[in-house]
C-alpha distance (Angstrom), angle and dihedral (degrees) to the residues before:
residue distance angle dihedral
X1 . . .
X2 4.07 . .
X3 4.23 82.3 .
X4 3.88 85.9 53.6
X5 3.83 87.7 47.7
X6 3.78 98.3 49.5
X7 3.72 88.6 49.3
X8 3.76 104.3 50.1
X9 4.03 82.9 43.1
X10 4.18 82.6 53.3
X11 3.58 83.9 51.8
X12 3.76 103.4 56.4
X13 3.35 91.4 35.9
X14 4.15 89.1 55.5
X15 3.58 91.5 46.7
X16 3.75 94.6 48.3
X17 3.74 92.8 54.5
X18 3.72 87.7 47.8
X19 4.04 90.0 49.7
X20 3.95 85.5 50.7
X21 3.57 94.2 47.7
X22 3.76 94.9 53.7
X23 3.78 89.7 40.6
X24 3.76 88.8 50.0
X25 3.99 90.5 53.2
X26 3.39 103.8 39.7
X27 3.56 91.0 54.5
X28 4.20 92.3 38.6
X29 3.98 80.1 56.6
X30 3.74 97.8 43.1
X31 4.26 88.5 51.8
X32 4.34 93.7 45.2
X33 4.25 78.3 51.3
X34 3.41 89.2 51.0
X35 3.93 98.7 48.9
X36 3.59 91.9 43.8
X37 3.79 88.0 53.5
X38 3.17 88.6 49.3
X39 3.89 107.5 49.2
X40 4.18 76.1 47.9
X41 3.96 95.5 63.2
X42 3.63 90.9 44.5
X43 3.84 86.6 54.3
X44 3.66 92.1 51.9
X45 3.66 102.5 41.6
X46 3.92 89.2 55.9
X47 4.01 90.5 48.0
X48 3.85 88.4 53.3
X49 3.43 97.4 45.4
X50 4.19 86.6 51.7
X51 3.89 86.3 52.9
X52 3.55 98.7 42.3
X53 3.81 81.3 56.6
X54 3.51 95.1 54.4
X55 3.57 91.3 41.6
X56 4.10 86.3 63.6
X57 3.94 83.8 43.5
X58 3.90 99.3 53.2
X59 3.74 91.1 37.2
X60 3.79 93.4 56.2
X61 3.90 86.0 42.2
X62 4.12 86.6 50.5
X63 3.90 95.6 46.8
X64 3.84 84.5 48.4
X65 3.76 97.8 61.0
X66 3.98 96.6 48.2
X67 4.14 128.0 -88.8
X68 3.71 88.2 -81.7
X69 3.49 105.1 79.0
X70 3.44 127.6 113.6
X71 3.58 97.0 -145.1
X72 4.09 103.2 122.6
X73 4.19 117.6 -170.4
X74 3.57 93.7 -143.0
X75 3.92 92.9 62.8
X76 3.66 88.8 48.9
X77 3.33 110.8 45.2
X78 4.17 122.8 67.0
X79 3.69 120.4 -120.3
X80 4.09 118.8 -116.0
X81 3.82 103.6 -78.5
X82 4.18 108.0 -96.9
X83 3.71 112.8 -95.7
X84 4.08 110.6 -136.4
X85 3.45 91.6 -152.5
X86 3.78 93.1 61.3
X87 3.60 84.4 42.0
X88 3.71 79.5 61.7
X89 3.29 106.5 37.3
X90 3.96 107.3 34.5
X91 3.80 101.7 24.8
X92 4.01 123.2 136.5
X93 3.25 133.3 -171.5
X94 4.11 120.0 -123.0
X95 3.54 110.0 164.9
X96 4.10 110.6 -156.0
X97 3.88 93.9 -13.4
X98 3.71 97.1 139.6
X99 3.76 91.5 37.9
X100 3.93 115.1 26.9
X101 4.10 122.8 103.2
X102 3.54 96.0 -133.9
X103 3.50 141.6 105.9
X104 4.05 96.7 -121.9
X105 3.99 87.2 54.8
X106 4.29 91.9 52.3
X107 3.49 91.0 42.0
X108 4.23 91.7 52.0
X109 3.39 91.3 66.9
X110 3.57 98.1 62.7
X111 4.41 89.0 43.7
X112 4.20 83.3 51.1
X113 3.97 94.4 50.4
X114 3.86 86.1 61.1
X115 3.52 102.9 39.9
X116 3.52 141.9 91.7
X117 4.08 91.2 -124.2
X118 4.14 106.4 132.0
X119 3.96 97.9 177.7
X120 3.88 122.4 37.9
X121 3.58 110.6 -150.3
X122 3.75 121.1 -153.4
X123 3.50 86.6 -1.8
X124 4.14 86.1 147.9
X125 3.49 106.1 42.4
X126 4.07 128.7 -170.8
X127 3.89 111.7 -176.4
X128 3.18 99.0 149.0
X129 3.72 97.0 -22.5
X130 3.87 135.4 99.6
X131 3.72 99.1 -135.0
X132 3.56 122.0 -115.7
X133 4.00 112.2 -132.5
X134 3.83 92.0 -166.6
X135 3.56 91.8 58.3
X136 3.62 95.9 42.4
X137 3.66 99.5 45.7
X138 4.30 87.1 50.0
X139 3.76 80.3 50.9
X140 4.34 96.0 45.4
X141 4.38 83.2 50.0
X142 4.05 86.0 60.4
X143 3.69 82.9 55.2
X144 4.17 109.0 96.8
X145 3.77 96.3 167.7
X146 3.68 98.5 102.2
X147 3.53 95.1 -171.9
X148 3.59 109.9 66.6
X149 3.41 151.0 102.3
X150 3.93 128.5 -122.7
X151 3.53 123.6 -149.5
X152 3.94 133.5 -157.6
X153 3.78 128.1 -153.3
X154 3.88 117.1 -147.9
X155 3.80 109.6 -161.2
X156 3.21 137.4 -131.5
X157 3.93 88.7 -148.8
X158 3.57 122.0 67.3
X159 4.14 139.2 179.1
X160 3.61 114.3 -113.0
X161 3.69 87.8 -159.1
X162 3.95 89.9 47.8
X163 3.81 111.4 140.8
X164 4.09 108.2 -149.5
X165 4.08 128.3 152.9
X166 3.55 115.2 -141.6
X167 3.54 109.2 -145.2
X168 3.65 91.2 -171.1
X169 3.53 95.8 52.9
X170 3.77 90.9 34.2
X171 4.64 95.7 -133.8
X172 3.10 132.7 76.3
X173 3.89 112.5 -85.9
X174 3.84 124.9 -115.2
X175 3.85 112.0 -136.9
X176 3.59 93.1 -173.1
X177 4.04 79.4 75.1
X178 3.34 82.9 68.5
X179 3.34 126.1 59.0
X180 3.91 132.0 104.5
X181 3.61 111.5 -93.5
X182 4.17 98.1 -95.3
X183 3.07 107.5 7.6
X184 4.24 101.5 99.0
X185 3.90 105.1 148.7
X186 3.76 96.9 11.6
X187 3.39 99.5 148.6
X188 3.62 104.3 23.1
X189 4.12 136.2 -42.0
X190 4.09 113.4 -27.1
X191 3.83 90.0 0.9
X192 3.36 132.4 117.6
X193 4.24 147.8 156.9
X194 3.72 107.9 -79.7
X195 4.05 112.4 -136.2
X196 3.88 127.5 -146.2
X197 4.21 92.0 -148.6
X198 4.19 75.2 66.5
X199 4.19 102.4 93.9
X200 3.73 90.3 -158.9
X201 3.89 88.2 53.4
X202 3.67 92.5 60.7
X203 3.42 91.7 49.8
X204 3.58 95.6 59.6
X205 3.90 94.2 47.1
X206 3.89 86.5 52.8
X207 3.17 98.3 47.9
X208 3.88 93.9 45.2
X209 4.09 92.7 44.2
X210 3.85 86.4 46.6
X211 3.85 93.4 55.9
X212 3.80 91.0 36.7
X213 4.18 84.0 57.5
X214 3.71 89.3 46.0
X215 3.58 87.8 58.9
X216 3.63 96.4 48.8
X217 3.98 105.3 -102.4
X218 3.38 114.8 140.9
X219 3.67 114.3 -175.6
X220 3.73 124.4 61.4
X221 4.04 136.4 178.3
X222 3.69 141.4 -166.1
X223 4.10 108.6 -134.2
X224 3.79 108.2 -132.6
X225 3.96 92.4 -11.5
X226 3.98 90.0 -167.7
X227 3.78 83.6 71.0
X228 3.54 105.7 55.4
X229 4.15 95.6 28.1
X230 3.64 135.4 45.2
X231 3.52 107.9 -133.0
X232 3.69 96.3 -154.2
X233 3.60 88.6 57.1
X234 4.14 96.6 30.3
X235 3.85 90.6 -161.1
X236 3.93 81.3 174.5
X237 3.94 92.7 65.3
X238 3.88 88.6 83.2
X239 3.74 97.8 45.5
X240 3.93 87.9 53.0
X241 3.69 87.9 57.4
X242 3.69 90.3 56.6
X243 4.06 99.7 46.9
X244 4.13 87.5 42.3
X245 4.32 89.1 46.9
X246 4.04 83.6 44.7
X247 3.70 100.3 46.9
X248 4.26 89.5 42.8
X249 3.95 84.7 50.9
X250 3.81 90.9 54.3
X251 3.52 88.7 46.1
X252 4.02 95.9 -121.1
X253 3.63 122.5 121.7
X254 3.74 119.5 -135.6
X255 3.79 149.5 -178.4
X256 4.32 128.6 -131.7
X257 3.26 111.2 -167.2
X258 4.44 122.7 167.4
X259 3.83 132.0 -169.0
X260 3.46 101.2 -104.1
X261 3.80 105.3 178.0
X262 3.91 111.1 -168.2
X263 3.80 94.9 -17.0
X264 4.21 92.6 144.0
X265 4.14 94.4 178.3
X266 3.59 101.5 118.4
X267 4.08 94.6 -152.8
X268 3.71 93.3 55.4
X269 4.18 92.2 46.0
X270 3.94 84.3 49.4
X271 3.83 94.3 56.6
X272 4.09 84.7 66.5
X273 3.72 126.9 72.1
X274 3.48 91.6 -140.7
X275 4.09 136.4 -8.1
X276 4.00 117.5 -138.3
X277 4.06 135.6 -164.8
X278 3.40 147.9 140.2
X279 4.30 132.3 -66.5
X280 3.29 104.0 -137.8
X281 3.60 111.3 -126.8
X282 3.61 141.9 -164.8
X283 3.51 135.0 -168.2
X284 3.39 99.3 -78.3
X285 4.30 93.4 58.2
X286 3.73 79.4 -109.8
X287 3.75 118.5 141.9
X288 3.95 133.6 -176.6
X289 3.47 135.4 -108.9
X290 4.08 99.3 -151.2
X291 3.71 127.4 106.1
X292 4.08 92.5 -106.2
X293 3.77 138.1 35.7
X294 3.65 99.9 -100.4
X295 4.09 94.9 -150.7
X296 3.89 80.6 74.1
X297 4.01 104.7 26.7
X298 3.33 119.1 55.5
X299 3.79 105.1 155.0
X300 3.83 130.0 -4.2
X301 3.41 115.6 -56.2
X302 3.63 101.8 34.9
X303 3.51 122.0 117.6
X304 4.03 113.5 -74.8
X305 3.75 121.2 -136.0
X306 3.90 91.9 -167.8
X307 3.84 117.6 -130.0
X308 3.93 99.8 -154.4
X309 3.85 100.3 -158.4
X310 3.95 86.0 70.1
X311 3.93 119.2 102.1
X312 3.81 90.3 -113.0
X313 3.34 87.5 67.4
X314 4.17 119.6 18.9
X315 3.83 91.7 46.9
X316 3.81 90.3 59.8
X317 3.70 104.2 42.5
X318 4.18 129.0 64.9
X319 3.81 95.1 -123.3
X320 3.68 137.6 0.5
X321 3.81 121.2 -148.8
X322 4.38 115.2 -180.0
X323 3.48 131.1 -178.8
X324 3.83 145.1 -178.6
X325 3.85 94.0 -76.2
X326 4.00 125.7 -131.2
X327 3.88 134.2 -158.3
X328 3.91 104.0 168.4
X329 3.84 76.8 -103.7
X330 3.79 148.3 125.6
X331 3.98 109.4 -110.3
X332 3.95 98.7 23.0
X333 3.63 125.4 119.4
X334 3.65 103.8 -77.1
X335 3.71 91.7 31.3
X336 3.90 94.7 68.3
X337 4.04 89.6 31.0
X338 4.06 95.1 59.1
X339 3.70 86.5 47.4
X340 3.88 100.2 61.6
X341 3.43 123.4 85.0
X342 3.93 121.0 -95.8
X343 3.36 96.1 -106.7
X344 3.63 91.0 58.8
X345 3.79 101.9 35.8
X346 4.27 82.8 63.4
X347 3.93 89.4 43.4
X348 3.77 86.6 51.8
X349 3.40 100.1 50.7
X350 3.90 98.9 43.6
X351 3.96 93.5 60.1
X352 3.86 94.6 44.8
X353 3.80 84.8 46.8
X354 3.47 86.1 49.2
X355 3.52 100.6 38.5
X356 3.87 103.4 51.1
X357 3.96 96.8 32.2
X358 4.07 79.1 58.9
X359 3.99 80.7 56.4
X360 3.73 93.4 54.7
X361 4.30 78.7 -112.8
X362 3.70 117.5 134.8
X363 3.76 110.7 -126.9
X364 4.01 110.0 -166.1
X365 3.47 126.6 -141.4
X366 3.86 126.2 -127.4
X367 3.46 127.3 -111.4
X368 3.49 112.7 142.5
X369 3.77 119.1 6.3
X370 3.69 134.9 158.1
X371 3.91 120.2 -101.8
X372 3.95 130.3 -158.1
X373 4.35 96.5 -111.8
X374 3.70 95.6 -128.4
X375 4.07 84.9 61.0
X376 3.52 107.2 138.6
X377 4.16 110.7 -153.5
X378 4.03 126.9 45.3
X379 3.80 128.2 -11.3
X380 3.93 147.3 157.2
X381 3.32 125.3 -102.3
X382 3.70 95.7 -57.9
X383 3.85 115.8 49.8
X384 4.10 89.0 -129.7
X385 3.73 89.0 62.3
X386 3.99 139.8 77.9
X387 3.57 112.5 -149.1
X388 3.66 127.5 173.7
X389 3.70 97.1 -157.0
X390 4.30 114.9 125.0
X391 3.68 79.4 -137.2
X392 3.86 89.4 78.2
X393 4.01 138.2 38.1
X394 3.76 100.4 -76.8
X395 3.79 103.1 50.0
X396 3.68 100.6 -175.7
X397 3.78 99.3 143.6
X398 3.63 95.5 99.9
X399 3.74 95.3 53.3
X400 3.31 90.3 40.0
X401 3.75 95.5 60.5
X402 3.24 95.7 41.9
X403 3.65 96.0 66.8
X404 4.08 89.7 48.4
X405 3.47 88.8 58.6
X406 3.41 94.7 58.4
């Protein structure tokens, strides 16, 4: 009996040390996050008291030349330098806000100015479309947030029939140059993967990142880089150099990040400010915790649908950023997510909020997301889109705000 006694009292004493431990790190972690946030703000406040110098400056100097001019402060002066941990922390996903003809898209912009939403991801998006910069920047002016972060998608899908004027290279571009060696109609008619080894390729990502950074968006990401690069060759490590040289130039500072699925190589992860993907969910808001997807891998040497937070991955790479995944399909991320109830869409998204911001992973928020049409369950104003907005079924916004203002 006394053996039984010392052991159970082994026991609670084990799992008390254990309990300590974790208490001990998770609040070691929490005060390092803290500091870093810290030495951030401080950062940032004495960049926006430099510009709101040169505002005064260049607004003198514009009053002194006459009301005519076309001089405009906002095109000359930087934004604040984007702050990954707000990335992290505050980041939403609106897929083609700034850029999309559609209803859903228009009426985003109005659901962002009242949230809580710090980085806009995939605000610009290019699936096979050359963005338009007029449209986006009459979309940006809508904008009133001041404090935020705009991101562009570049595609891994292109238009061979795309019409886009390279102001750089002064013609119009020819996106037939560009595809992927066999892959003509790969996602549809006159379509095909774009490649990075392709010259006139690169110059249409410069010359779209350039313009995007004239603009004043500051994050940018490769969709499913593994398509349109060859990592053991990383064409894309020169082109980086370029758009980093560019944006240092103009004085703005910037992050590139790419979908890089199960890409392990630890010098090509590096080259990225962060790496993004999907979770994985099923209908329970549960996601796993293995290297791969298992509704696709099953045993090695079947076909990986990376899940980033994993060692394999995370440990190698500067940042990781995930999201609630989206194919167009039924049973992806959004599919499943749009058709649980309300109660346990906002249940779902405060543990993974919880559960990867504990990981130092930035989990981002939806806001506007595409849906397959024949989704049963809530939706914005078109039935192929997500939208948080109260205006329409789902009506997520306030949760969703709620846990950026945390």
């Amino acid at each position: 009996m006394e053996t039984w006694k010392g052991k159970i009292i082994l026991l609670i004493f084990v799992v008390a040390l254990i309990s300590f431990g974790l208490l001990w790190y998770g609040k070691d972690k929490l005060k390092k996050r803290r500091k870093i946030e810290e030495q951030e703000r401080l950062i940032v406040q004495q960049k926006l008291n430099n510009k709101r110098v040169l505002e005064e400056v260049l607004q003198k100097a514009i009053s002194s030349v006459g009301k005519n001019t076309d001089l405009n402060i906002n095109e000359i002066t930087p934004p604040l330098p984007p702050s990954m941990i707000r990335i992290k922390t505050q980041g939403c996903v609106t897929d083609g806000m700034l850029n999309a003809q559609n209803e859903d898209a228009k009426k985003a912009i109005d659901m962002i100015n009242r949230s809580n939403c710090y980085y806009l991801h995939r605000a610009v998006e290019t699936w096979l479309e050359a963005p338009d910069f007029d449209e986006i920047e009459e979309s940006m002016n809508k904008i009133k947030k001041e404090d935020v972060v705009y991101g562009m998608f570049i595609a891994e899908a292109i238009d061979t029939k795309a019409n886009y004027y390279s102001k750089i290279k002064e013609r119009e571009l020819d996106f037939d140059k560009m595809c992927k060696k066999g892959t003509d109609n790969f996602w549809g008619e006159h379509t095909c993967v774009p490649s990075l080894k392709r010259s006139e390729y690169q110059n249409y990502v410069f010359d779209i990142v350039t313009r995007g950074i004239d603009l004043g968006i500051q994050s940018f990401m490769f969709g499913q880089i593994h398509y349109q690069d060859d990592p053991g060759k990383a064409f894309v490590e020169e082109l980086l150099e370029k758009i980093r040289a560019y944006a240092e130039f103009q004085g703005t500072e910037i992050v590139i990040g790419a979908q890089t699925n199960d890409i392990e190589k630890e010098e090509y992860l590096e080259m990225f400010d962060f790496i993004e993907g999907g979770v994985g969910i099923n209908s329970a808001g549960e996601v796993e915790d293995g290297p791969c997807f298992s509704r696709w891998w099953k045993k090695k040497g079947d076909w990986c649908w990376a899940l980033l937070w994993h060692k394999d991955f995370r440990k190698k790479a500067n940042n990781v950023l995930v999201h609630l995944d989206w194919s167009g399909k039924i049973g992806d991320d959004m599919s499943i997510f749009a058709k649980m109830k309300r109660e346990k869409r906002v249940e779902t998204l405060e543990r993974l909020y919880k559960k990867f911001t504990m990981m130092d992973v930035g989990f981002l928020l939806p806001m506007l997301a595409v849906l397959p049409k024949e989704n049963e369950g809530c939706h914005g104003d078109s039935r192929k889109f997500y939208s948080a907005d109260n205006q329409y079924s789902c009506k997520d916004e306030g949760a969703i705000n709620k846990l950026l203002n945390r």
